[in-house]
N, C-alpha and C positions, 0 to 999 in steps of 0.2 A: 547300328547294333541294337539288338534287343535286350532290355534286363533277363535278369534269371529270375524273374518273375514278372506276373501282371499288378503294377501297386495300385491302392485306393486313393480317391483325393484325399488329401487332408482333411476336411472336416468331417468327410465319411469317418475314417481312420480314427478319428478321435473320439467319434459319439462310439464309436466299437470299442473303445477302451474305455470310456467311461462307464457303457453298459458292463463290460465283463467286471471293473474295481467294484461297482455296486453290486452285482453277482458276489463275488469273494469277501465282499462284506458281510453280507448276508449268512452266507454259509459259515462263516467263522462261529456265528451267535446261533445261527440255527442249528448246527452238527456239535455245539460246543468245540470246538477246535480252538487251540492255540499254538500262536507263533513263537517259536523256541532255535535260539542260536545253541550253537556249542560253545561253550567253556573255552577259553582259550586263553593259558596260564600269560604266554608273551606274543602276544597277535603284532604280526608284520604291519600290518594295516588297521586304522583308528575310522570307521565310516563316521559320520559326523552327516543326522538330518535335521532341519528345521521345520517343523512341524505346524500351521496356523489354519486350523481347519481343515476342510475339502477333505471328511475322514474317509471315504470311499477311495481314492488316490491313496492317501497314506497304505490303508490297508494293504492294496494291491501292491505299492513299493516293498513292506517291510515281507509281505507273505512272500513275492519272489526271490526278494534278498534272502529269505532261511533259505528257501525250496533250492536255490543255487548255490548252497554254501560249501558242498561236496565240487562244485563242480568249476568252483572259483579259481583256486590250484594257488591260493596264499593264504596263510591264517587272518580271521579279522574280530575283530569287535565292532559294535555297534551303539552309538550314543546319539538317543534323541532328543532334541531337544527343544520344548512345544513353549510357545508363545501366547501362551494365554487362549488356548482354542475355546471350542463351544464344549458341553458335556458331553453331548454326542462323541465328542471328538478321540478327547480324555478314556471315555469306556474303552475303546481300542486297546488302550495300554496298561489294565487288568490282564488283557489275555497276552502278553508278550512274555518271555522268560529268558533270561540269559542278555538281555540290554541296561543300558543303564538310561533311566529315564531324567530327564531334568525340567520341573512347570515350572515357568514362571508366570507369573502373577500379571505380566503385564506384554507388550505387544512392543520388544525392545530392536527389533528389526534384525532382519538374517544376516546380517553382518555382525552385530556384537552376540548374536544367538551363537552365528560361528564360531568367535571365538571362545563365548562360552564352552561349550561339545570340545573346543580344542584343548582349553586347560583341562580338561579330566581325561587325554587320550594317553595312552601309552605306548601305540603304537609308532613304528620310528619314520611311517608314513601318515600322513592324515587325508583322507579321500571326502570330499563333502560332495554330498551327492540331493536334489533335491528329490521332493516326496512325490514325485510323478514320472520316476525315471528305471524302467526294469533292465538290468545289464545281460548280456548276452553272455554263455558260455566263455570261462576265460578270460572276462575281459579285466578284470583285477589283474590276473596276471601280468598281462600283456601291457598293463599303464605302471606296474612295479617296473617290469621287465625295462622298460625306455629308461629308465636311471642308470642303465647299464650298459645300453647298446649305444647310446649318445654319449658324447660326452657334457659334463658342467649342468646336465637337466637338474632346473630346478620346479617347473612345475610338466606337469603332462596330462593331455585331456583326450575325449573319445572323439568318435565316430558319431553323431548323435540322428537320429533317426524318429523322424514322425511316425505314429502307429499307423497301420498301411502300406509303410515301405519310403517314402519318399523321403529326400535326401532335408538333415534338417540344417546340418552345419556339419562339413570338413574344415575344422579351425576357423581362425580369424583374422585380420588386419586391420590395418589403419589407413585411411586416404584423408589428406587434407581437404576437406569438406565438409557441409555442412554436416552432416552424419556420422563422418569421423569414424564409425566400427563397422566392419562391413563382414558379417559371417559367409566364408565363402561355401559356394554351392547351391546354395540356399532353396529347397525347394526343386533340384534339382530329380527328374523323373528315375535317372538306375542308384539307387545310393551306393553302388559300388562301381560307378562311373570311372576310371583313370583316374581322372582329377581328385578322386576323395578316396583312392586305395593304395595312397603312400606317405611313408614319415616324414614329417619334415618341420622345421622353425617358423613358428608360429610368431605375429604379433600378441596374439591373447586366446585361449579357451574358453568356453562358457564355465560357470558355474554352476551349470547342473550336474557335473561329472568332472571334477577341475583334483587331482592328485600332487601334493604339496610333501615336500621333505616337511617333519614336523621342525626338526631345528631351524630351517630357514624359515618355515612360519613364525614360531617365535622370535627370530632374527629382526623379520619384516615388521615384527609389531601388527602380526596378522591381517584382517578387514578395518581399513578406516570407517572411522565410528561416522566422516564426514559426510559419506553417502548415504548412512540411516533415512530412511524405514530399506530400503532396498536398489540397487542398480547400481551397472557402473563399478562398484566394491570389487569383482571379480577380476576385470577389467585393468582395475589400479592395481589388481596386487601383482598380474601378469607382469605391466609394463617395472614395477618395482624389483622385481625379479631379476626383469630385462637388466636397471640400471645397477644390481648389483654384482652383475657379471655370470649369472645365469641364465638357462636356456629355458624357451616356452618351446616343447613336443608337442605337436599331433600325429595321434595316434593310432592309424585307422583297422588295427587288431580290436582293439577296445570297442565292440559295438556296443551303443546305448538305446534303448527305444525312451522317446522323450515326450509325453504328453504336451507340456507347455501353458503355464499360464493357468493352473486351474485351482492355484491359489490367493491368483492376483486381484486387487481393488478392483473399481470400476476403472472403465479403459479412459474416462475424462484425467482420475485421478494417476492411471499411470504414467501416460503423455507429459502429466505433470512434471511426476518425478524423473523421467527420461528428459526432459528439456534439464531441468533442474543439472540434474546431477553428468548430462553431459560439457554444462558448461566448467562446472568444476573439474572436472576430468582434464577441459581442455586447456584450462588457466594454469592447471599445475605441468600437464605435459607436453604441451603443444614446442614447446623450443628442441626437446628433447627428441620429439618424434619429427618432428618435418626440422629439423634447423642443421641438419649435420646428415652428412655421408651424401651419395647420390638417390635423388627422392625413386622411391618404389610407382613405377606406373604403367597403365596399361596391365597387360596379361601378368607381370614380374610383380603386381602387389601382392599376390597368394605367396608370395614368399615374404617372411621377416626381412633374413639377413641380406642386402643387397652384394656383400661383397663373396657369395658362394659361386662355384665354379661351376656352372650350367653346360652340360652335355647332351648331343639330342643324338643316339646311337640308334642308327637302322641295323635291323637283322631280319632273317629269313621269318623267326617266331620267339616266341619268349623260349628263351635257351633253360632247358632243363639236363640236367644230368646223364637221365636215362634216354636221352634219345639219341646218342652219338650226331655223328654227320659235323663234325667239327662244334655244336652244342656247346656242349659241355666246358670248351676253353671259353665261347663268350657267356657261359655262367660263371668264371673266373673271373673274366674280365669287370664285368658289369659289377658281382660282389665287392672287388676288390675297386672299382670306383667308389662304391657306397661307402666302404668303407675308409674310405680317404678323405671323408665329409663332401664331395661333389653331390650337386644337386641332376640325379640321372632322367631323363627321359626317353624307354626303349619304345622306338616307332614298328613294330610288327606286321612285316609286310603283307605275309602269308597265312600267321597262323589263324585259325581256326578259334573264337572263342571259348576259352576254357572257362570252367566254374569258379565262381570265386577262390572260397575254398581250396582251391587245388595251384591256381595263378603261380601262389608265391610259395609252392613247397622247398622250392631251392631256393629262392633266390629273396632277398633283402627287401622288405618291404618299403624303403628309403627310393625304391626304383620307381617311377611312374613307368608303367607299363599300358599304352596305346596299342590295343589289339581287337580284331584283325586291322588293318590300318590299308593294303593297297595303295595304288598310287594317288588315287584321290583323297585316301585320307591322309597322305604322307604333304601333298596340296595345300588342304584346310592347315594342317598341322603349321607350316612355314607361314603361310597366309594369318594365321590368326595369333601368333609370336614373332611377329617382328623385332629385331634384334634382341632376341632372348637369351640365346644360345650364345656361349663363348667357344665352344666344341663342336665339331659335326667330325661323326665316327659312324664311317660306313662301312659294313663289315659284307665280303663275296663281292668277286667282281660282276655277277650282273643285277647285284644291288646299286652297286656305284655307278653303274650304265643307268639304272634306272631314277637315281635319284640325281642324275647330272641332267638325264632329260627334263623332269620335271620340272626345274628350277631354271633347265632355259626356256622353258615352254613359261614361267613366270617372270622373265627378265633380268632374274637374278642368276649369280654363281654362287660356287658353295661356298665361297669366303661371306658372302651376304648372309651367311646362316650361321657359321662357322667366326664368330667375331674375331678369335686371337689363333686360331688355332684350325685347320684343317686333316685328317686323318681316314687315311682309306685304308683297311686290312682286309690284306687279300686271302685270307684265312686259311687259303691256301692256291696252289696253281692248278688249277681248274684243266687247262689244257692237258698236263702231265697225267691227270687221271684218266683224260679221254684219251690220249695217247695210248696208254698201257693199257687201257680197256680193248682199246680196238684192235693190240699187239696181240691180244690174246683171239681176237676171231679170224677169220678167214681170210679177211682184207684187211691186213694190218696199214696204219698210217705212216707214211713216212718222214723223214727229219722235215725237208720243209715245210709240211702239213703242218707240224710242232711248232715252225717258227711264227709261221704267220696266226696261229690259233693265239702264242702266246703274245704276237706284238698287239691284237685287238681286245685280248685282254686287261694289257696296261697303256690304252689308248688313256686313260682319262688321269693316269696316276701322275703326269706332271701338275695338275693343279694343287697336290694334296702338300702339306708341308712334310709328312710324316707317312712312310707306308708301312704296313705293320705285316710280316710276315711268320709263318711258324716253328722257323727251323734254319738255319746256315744252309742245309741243302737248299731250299729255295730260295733264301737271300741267294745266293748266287746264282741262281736261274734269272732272277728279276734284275740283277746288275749284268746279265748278259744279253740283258731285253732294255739296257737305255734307263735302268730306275736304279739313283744311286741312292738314294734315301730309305734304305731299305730297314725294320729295327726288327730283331726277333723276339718273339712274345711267344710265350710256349703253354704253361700250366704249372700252375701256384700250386704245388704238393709236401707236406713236411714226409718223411718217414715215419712209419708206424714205431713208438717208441719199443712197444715191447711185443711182437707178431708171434702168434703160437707158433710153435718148433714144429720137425718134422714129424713127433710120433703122435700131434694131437690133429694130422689132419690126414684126408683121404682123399680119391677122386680127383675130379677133372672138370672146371670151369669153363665156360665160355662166357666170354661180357659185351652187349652190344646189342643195340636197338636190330630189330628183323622185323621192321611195323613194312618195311616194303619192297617189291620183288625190284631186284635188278640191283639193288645194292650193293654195296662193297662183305657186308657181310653177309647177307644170305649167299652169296657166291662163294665165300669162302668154305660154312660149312656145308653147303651141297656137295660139292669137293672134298670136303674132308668127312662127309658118311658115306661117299662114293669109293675113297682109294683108301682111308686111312683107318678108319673106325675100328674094320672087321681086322684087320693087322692087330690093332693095337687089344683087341679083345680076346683074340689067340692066345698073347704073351700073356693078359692077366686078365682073364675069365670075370673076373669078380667085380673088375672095374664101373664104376660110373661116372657120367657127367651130365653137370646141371647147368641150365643154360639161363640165363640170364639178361633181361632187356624186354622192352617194349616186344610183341611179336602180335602178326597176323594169324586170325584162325587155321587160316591155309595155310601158311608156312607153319605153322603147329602141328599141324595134321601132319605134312611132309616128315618133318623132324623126328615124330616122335617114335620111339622103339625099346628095344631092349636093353636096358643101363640106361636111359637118357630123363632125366627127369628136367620139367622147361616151365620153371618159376613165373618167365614173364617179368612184368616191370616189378620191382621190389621199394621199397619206402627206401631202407637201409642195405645195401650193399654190403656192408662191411662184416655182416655175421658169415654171410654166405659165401667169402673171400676168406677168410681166417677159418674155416672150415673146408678149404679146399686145401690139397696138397702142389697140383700143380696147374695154372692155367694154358690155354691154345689161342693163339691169333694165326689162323693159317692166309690170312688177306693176301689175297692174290693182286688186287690194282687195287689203289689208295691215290689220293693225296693227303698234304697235311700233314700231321703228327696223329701217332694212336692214344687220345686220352686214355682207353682200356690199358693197353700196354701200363703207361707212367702209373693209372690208378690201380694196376694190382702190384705192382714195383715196389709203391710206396708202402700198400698193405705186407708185405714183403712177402707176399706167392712168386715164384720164378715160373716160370713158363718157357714156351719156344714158339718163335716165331717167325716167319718168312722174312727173305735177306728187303723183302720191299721196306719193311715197318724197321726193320732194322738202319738201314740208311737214312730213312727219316728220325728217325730219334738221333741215332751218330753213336749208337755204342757199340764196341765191338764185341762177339762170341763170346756169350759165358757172364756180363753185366749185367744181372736180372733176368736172361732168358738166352736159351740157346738158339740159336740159329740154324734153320733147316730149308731147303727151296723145296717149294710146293711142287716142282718137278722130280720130284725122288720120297714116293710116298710112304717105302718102307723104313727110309733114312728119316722122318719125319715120325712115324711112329715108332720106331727105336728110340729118339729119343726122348717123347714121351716119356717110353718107361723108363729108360733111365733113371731118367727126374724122378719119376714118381716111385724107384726103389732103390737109390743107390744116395745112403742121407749125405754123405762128403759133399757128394756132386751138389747136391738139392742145397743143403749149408753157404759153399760157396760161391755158389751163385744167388743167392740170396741176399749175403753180406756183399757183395761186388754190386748188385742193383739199390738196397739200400743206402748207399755212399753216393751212388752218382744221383741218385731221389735227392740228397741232401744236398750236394755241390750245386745241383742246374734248376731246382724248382724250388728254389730261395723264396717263402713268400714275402720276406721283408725285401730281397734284392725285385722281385718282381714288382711291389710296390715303386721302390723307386723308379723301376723302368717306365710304370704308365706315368708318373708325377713327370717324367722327363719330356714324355709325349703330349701333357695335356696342359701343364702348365706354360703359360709362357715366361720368357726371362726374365730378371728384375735388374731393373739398372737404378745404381745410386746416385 
C-alpha cells in the first residue's frame, strides 16, 4: 500500500522546520507583527508551554497556536511558562498578547514549570503541549472529544508526527525490558498506516501533546518533582492515572507535527538523565506493571488493557453507509462493537484504498481498519498476530470460503484465529438473489439448482459456533440447509423522535448506492423510469424526485430527466429524507434485508415497495410502506400517489412504520444480541 503522500527523512524534515521557525522569527520583528490569542472569559481548555530557549521553535509553536485558534473548535487559554531562557528568547514575549506569561529566574525543570502553568489555569482541561509541536486542524477538539467517547478517560494524547511526514509515535507501552517505554510505530513510513489510525488504551502518551482532566491533575499531585530537570514525569503520571482507576486514550484524530528535542542538553547529558530517571520509574512501578494480570506480548503489547475482547472482522471493504450492498448493516455492526469497548480489527478484502480523511466518515475510530487487504494480506495479517484474536467474524459467504482457504493453506483453522469464539454471517443468502435474478431472464433456475447453490454455500458454516443471519425469512432457509445455529442480526435504528408531518414535505425519494450496472438497484429504477414514472407524472405533473447514493457517471446520464434531480452520495441523509414526502424501493431481486427501507421508516417517510423487500423485513401492507408487485406498474404508481396525496393514508402508515422501527431495531436489544455472540460464557 502506498501512503497518501511521498514523506522526507527525518532529518530532512526537521532541518525544513527549523529553517521555516527561523523564517517566522524573523518576519515577526522584521513586519513588526504580533502574536495575539482571543480573550476568552471561561476557556474549556488551559495550554500550558514551557519555554527554555530554542526561540525560533517557540516562535513557530505560539504563531501557529493563534493562526489555528479559529480552527481549534474549543475555547482555550494559553500559559507560558519560561525557565530562565536567553534574552534573545525573552523578546519573543513583548510581542505576544492575550497569554499569560510566567519568568522564572531559574531553570526549575518542565515538570515543576508544569505545574506551575497549571496552578494559574482555569480551564477544566489542561493541555501541556511542548514548544516544538504545531497541532493539526481540530485536533483540540478531537483529544476534548475522547473524555466523552470513552469511558473513565483520564488523560488523552495525539497522533505525533515528525516534520516530513513520518510516523513519530501512535501512543505507547510498556515491555519488561531493559527499555521498558516502547513508543509504538515509531518512525514508521505512512503515519496513517492502520496501526496508527485507531483509538485505543494506551500504556502512557508523550508529553509533548498529553490532555489531563485539571481536577485529576490536581488529584494526582501533578508532575513529580522526582524526575527534575526532565523525563520519565509524563510517563509517571500516565501510569498514576492508570493506578487511580483511569484511562490513558490514544488519539489518532488529534494530529500533531512534533519537531523533537530542539530544546534538549547535550545528548551525553541526556542519556544521563534517561538512565537516571528510568530507573526510578521502574523501582516505583515495575510490580505494578509486569506483576499482575496476564503479561502483554508479542503483537498484544500495543494494547494497555490485556483483558479487552479482540475481534479480527473480514468484510468485502470498509462498510459505509452510502454504499448499500448489505454495507451499511456491517457499519452497524462494527459501530456497535466499538462501542461495547471491544478492541475491532476490519481486514478489507477488496476495497480499494480510501483517503484518510474520508476512511472513518461513518464509522468509529476505535476500529482498526486494514485496507485493501486481499488474501495475502489477510495471510500476513494471521501470520503476524498469533493468538491475538479472541473473535473471527467473517462476513458473505465467499469471504468465509476465502478466509477458510487461507488458513488451511497455513495449517491452521479458524478456531486457531478465533480463541473463544468463531462467527460466520452470511449477511445474506447469496443463492436466493441469484435464484430470483435468473427467475427474472430467460432461462430461469430451477428448485434443485437453489438447493445445491445453497448447500455449497453453507458448506463451511459447521465450523463456526454462531451464524449470523439477516432476517427469520432466511434463518429458515439456512435451518433447511443443515445450519441450526442460525441468529438474526438486522440494523440498530431508534425512530425519529419527532419527523416533519405531511404538509412540510414534497416529492419522491430514491435511496441506494447506483456506483454499478447490474445491481439490484440500478435494475430497479431502470424499470421503474421504463413502466412507472411517466404513469405517476400524468396524475401529478409537478412531481419530483431526488435520488440519492453513490451513482456512476453513466448511470447519471441514463437517469437523468424531467422532475428527477440525482444528489449522488450525500454527507447527511437525513435533510434530504425529512424533505421528502414519500419514498420508492421498486427492487425487483434482492437478498438480505433493505437497510433504505428500515432507514427511511425510522426517518418516518412511508414509501411503497415490492412484495420482495417486503418479505424480507416481515411486515405486512401498510407498516411503513405499501406494498405493490413490480408486475402491475400502474398499481404501483397509483400508489405512489396515493401516499403522496391522501395525508390519512401517508399518517398511518407512518405511525404503523415508526412502532415496528422501535419494537425490532432496539439499539440497546441489538447490543445484547452481539454481546451474546461474541462474548463467551462465564462460569462461577
Amino acid at each position: 500500500m502506498t501512503p497518501p503522500f511521498e514523506p522526507v527523512d527525518a532529518p530532512a524534515g526537521r532541518k525544513a522546520a527549523l529553517a521555516e521557525a527561523a523564517l517566522v522569527w524573523n518576519a515577526l520583528f522584521l513586519n513588526d507583527v504580533r502574536i495575539r490569542y482571543r480573550a476568552e472569559a471561561d476557556p474549556q481548555v488551559s495550554i500550558v508551554l514551557v519555554a527554555r530557549g530554542a526561540r525560533h521553535m517557540l516562535a513557530w509553536t505560539l504563531y501557529r497556536l493563534a493562526a489555528g485558534q479559529e480552527l481549534a473548535g474549543v475555547s482555550f487559554e494559553v500559559i507560558v511558562v519560561d525557565n530562565a531562557s536567553d534574552p534573545e528568547t525573552r523578546a519573543l514575549f513583548g510581542r505576544i498578547d492575550g497569554a499569560t506569561i510566567v519568568l522564572n529566574e531559574d531553570n526549575i525543570g518542565f515538570g515543576p514549570a508544569c505545574n506551575a502553568g497549571a496552578a494559574l489555569a482555569r480551564g477544566r482541561h489542561l493541555l501541556f503541549l511542548n514548544p516544538d509541536v504545531d497541532l493539526m486542524p481540530g485536533a483540540l477538539r478531537a483529544l476534548l472529544d475522547t473524555f466523552g467517547e470513552f469511558d473513565a478517560v483520564g488523560i488523552a494524547g495525539a497522533r505525533l508526527v515528525f516534520p516530513g511526514g513520518l510516523l513519530q509515535e501512535a501512543g505507547a507501552n510498556f515491555h519488561d525490558d531493559a527499555q521498558t517505554t516502547h513508543p509504538y510505530g515509531r518512525g514508521g513510513a505512512d503515519p496513517f498506516a492502520a496501526e496508527a489510525s485507531f483509538a485505543r488504551e494506551v500504556g502512557y502518551v508523550s508529553g509533548a501533546v498529553l490532555m489531563i482532566e485539571a481536577g485529576l491533575f490536581t488529584t494526582l499531585g501533578g508532575f513529580d518533582d522526582l524526575f527534575a530537570p526532565a523525563y520519565f514525569e509524563d510517563t509517571d503520571l500516565c501510569v498514576r492515572c492508570h493506578q487511580a482507576g483511569r484511562r490513558v486514550i490514544y488519539q489518532p484524530r488529534a494530529i500533531a507535527i512534533h519537531v523533537e528535542n530542539v530544546t534538549s542538553a547535550r545528548r551525553d547529558d541526556v542519556e544521563q538523565l534517561l538512565d537516571r530517571n528510568r530507573a526510578r520509574f521502574r523501582d516505583r512501578h515495575a510490580a505494578w506493571l509486569f506483576g499482575q494480570g496476564p503479561q502483554r506480548t508479542g503483537f498484544a503489547a500495543r494494547d494497555h488493557d490485556p483483558w479487552t475482547l479482540r475481534i479480527l472482522y473480514v468484510e468485502d471493504r470498509a462498510p459505509h453507509l452510502d454504499l448499500g450492498a448489505g454495507l451499511p448493516r456491517a457499519n452497524h455492526i462494527l459501530n456497535a462493537m466499538a462501542a461495547l469497548g471491544y478492541a475491532v480489527t476490519l481486514c478489507s478484502i477488496h476495497g480499494e484504498r480510501e483517503e484518510p480523511g474520508r476512511l472513518y466518515r461513518d464509522l468509529s475510530t476505535r476500529i482498526e481498519i486494514v485496507e485493501p487487504c486481499g488474501e495475502d494480506g489477510l495471510r500476513r495479517l494471521v501470520q503476524e498476530r498469533p493468538g491475538y484474536y479472541d473473535v473471527l467474524w467473517v462476513s458473505r459467504p465467499p469471504n468465509i470460503d476465502r478466509t477458510c482457504r487461507v488458513l488451511h493453506d497455513l495449517g491452521l483453522t479458524p478456531r486457531d484465529v478465533g480463541r473463544s469464539r468463531v462467527v460466520f454471517d452470511s449477511e445474506a443468502v447469496f443463492a436466493l438473489r441469484t435464484f430470483v435474478t435468473d427467475a427474472l431472464s430467460v432461462a430461469p433456475a430451477d428448485g434443485p439448482a437453489l438447493a445445491r447453490s445453497c448447500a455449497r454455500e453453507v458448506r463451511h458454516f459447521a465450523v463456526a459456533d454462531h451464524v449470523v443471519c439477516v432476517s427469520q425469512a432466511e434463518a429458515r432457509v439456512l435451518r433447511a440447509h443443515g445450519v441450526p445455529n442460525a441468529t438474526v442480526l438486522g440494523h440498530a435504528l431508534s425512530p425519529h423522535g419527532t419527523p416533519p408531518g405531511f404538509a412540510a414535505r414534497n416529492g419522491f425519494v430514491f435511496l441506494g448506492s447506483l456506483a454499478r450496472e447490474g445491481e439490484p438497484n440500478i435494475d430497479s429504477l431502470d424499470w421503474f423510469f421504463a413502466e412507472v414514472w411517466t404513469l405517476l407524472r400524468t396524475r401529478l405533473p409537478e412531481v419530483h424526485l431526488t435520488v440519492v447514493g453513490a451513482v456512476a457517471p453513466s448511470i447519471r446520464e441514463r437517469l437523468a430527466g424531467a422532475g428527477v434531480r440525482i444528489l449522488g452520495r450525500v454527507e447527511d441523509v437525513g435533510p434530504v429524507l425529512d424533505a421528502a414526502r414519500v419514498s420508492l424501493a421498486p427492487t425487483r431481486f434482492a437478498a438480505g434485508i433493505p437497510h433504505k427501507v428500515h432507514e427511511t421508516v425510522a426517518r418516518g417517510l412511508p414509501g411503497v415497495v415490492t412484495p420482495i423487500l417486503a418479505e424480507q423485513i416481515g411486515w405486512p401492507d401498510g407498516t411503513g410502506s405499501l406494498v405493490r408487485d413490480w408486475r402491475d406498474p400502474a398499481g404501483f404508481a397509483g400508489a405512489l400517489a396515493n401516499l403522496h396525496t391522501d395525508e390519512a393514508l401517508w399518517s398511518a402508515v407512518q405511525r404503523a412504520g415508526l412502532a415496528r422501527i422501535g419494537a425490532e431495531c432496539d439499539p440497546a436489544a441489538y447490543a445484547q444480541t452481539l454481546r451474546r455472540l461474541c462474548e463467551a460464557p462465564t462460569f462461577a
